[in-house]
C-alpha positions in Angstrom: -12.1 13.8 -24.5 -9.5 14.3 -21.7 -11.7 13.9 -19.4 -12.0 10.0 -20.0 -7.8 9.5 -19.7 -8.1 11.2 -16.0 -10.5 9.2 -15.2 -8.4 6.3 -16.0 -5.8 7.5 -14.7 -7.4 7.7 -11.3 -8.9 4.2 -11.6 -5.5 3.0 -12.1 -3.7 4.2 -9.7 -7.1 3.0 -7.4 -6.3 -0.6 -8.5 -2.7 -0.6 -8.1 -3.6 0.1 -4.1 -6.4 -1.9 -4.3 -4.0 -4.6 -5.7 -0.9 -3.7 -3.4 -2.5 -3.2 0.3 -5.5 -4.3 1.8 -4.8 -2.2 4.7 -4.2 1.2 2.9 -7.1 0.1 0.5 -9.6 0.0 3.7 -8.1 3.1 5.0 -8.6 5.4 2.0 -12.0 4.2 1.8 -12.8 5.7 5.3 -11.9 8.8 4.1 -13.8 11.5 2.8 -14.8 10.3 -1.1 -13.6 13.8 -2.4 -10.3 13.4 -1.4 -9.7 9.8 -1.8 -8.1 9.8 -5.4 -5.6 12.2 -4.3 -4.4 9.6 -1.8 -4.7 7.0 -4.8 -2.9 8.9 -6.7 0.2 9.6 -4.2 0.4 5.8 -3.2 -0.2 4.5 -6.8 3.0 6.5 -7.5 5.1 5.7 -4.7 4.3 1.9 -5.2 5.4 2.0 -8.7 9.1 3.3 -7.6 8.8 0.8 -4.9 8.7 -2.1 -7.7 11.5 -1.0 -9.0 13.8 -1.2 -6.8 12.0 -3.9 -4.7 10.9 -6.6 -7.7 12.2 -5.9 -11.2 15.1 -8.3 -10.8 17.0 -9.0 -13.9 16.5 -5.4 -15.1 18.6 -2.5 -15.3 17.2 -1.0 -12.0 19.1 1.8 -12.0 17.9 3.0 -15.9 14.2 2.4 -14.9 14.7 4.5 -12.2 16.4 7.4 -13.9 13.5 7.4 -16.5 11.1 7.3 -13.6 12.5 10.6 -12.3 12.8 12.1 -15.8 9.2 11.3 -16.6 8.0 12.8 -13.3 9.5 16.2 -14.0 8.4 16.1 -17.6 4.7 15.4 -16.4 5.4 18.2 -13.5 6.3 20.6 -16.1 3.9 19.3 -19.0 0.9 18.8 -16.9 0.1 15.6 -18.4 1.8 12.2 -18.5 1.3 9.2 -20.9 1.5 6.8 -18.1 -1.4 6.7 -15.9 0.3 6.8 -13.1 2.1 9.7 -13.7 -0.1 11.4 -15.1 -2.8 11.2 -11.9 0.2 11.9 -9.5 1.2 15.0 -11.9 -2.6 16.1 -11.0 -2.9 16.4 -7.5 0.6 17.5 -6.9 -1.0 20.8 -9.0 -4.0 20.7 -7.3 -2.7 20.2 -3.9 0.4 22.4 -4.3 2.3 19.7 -3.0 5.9 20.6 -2.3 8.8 19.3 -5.2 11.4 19.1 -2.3 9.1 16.2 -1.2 9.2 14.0 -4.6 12.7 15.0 -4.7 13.6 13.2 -1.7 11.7 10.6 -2.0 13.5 9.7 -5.5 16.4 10.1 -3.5 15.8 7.5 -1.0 14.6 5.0 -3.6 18.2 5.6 -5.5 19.6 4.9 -1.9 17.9 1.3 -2.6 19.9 0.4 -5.9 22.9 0.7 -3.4 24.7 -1.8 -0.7 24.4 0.9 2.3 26.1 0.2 5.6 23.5 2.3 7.6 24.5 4.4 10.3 22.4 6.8 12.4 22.6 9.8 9.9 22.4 7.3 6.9 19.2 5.7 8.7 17.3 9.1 9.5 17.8 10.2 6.2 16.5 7.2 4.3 13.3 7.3 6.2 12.7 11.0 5.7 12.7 10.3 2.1 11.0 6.9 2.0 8.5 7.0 4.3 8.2 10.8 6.3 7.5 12.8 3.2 4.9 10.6 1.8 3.0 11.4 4.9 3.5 14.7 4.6 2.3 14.6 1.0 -0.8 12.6 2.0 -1.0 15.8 4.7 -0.8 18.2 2.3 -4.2 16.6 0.7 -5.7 16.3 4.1 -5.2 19.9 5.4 -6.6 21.2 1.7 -4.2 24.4 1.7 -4.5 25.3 5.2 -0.9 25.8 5.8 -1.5 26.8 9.6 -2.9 23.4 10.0 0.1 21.9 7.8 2.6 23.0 10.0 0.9 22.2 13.1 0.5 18.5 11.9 3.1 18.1 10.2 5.9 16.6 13.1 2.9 14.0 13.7 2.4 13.1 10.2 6.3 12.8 10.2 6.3 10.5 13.3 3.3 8.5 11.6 5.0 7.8 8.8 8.0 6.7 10.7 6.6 4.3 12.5 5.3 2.7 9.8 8.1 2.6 7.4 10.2 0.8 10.8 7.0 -1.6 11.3 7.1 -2.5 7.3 11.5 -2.8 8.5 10.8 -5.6 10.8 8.2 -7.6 8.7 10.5 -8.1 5.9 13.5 -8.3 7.7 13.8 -11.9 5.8 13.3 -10.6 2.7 15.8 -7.7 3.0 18.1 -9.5 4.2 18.6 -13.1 2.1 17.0 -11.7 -1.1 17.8 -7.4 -1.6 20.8 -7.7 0.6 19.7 -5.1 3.1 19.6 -4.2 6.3 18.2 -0.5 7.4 18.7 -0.8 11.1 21.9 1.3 12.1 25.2 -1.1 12.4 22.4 -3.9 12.9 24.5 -7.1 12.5 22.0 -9.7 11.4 24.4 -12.5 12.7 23.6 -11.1 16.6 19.6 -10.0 15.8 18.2 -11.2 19.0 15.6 -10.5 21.3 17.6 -7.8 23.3 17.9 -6.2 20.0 14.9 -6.3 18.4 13.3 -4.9 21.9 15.5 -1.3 21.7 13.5 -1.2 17.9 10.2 -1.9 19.1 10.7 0.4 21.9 11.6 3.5 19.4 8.4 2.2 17.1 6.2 2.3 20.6 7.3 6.1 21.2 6.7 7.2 17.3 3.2 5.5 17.3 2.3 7.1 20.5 3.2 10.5 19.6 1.7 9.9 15.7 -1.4 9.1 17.7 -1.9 12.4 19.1 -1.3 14.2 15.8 -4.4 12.4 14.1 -6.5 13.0 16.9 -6.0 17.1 15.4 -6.4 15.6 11.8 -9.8 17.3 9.7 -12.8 15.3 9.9 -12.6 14.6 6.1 -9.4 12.3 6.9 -9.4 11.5 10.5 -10.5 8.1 10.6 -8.9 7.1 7.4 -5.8 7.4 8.9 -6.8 6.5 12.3 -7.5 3.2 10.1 -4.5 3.0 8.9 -2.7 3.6 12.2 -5.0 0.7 13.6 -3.9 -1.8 11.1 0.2 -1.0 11.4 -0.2 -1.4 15.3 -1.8 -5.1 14.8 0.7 -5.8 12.8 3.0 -4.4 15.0 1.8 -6.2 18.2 1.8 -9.2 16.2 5.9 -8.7 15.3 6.5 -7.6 19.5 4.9 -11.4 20.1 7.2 -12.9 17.2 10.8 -14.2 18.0 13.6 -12.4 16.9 14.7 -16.1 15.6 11.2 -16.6 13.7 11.6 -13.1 12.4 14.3 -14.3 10.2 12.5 -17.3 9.1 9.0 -15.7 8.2 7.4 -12.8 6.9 4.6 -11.5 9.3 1.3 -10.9 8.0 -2.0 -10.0 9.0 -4.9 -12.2 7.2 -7.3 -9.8 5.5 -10.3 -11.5 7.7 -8.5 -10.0 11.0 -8.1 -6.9 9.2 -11.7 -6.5 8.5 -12.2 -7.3 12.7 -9.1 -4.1 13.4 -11.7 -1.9 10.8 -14.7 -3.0 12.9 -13.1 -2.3 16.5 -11.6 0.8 15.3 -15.1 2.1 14.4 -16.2 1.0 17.5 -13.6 3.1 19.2 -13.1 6.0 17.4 -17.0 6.3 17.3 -16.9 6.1 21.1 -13.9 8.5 21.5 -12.2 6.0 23.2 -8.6 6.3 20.7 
């Protein structure tokens, strides 16, 4: 019985969130339950290119990768994967219609990881797109349910959400990047001169993206709305956290929210959102 490996396949790509973000985990659960294994699905995925470029150290990064990519088409084309992974993502991208140009760009900024990139502006913008703006826009695609008026209309908000996010997760692992991967995505950011000054202009630019994201989910469907309002809640602790966090300490630490204030963001959010006051 099929229907018993796409169940599985759901369950594992629920556990891999569950097992990779708190904060996403809480968010998906505040949204409607019919739509929350697509949103499983799409994060189980992306994590799983995320590990490898991020954590499989000691492999051949760039062979994993290039069989990810293959298997995704093959699943795409086959309607079915092997891995569970695949094979849940392979599902919703058929059910939701979700655009190829998307998945293709975001395989091409995780190839953009297996490389020492000297970032400019252009660089920079395009990286982002592809890491971090189209997965929103996947997870829209899901949200809007084949409305593509509302797609469109959402869809610069989605992109500005995701953004801000990928720039928040940018400066809490700015460590990590830096002494361990070897990166830095900032444009011409030298890490030797990473000071306060600098690392104001960056919080400035998240500040803008957040605050125009913010307006975007206020138009979201009810099915999704305070999912991502969740979500949006939890990156701007985080966030507000990093703006009270030395530009010397930033390069010492990784900054983290404990999962007990998380669980007082979800409560306050609630609060607000049930009292329109977001």
């Amino acid at each position: 019985m099929k229907k018993l490996f796409d169940e599985l396949s759901y369950e594992v790509s629920k556990y891999t969130t569950q097992k990779y973000s708190t904060s996403f985990s809480l968010g998906i659960l505040a949204l409607k339950p019919s739509i929350r294994p697509a949103v499983y699905a799409v994060y189980g995925y992306v994590r799983l290119a995320d590990e490898i470029v991020d954590s499989f150290h000691g492999y051949d990064k760039e062979k994993l990768l290039k069989r990810l990519k293959t298997e995704t088409y093959e699943a795409l084309e086959d309607g079915i994967s092997l891995n569970p992974i695949l094979h849940s993502f392979q599902e919703i991208v058929r059910q939701y219609e979700i655009d190829r140009h998307l998945i293709d760009k975001f395989l091409h900024s995780m190839e953009m990881d297996l490389h020492k990139i000297d970032y400019n502006s252009e660089l920079y913008k395009e990286y982002i797109y592809g890491s971090a703006e189209v997965v929103g826009l996947m997870c829209l695609q899901i949200f809007t349910e084949g409305n593509k008026q509302q797609y469109e209309k959402l869809k610069p908000f989605a992109m500005k959400l995701g953004s801000a996010f990928q720039k928040v997760n940018f400066l809490r692992d700015l460590k990590d990047d830096y002494q361990i991967l070897g990166r830095t995505y900032f444009p011409s950011l030298n890490m030797s001169v990473f000071d306060n000054t600098v690392k104001t202009r960056i919080e400035k630019e998240i500040d803008e993206e957040f605050k125009e994201a913010l307006q975007g989910i206020k138009k979201l469907p009810g099915s999704s709305i305070f999912g991502v309002y969740l979500a949006y809640r939890y990156y701007l602790s985080l966030f507000e956290k990093i703006k009270k966090t030395s530009s010397q300490n930033m390069l010492q630490q990784r900054i983290r929210i404990a999962n007990s204030q998380k669980l007082l963001v979800a409560f306050k959010s609630y609060i607000r959102y049930k009292s329109a006051y977001f």
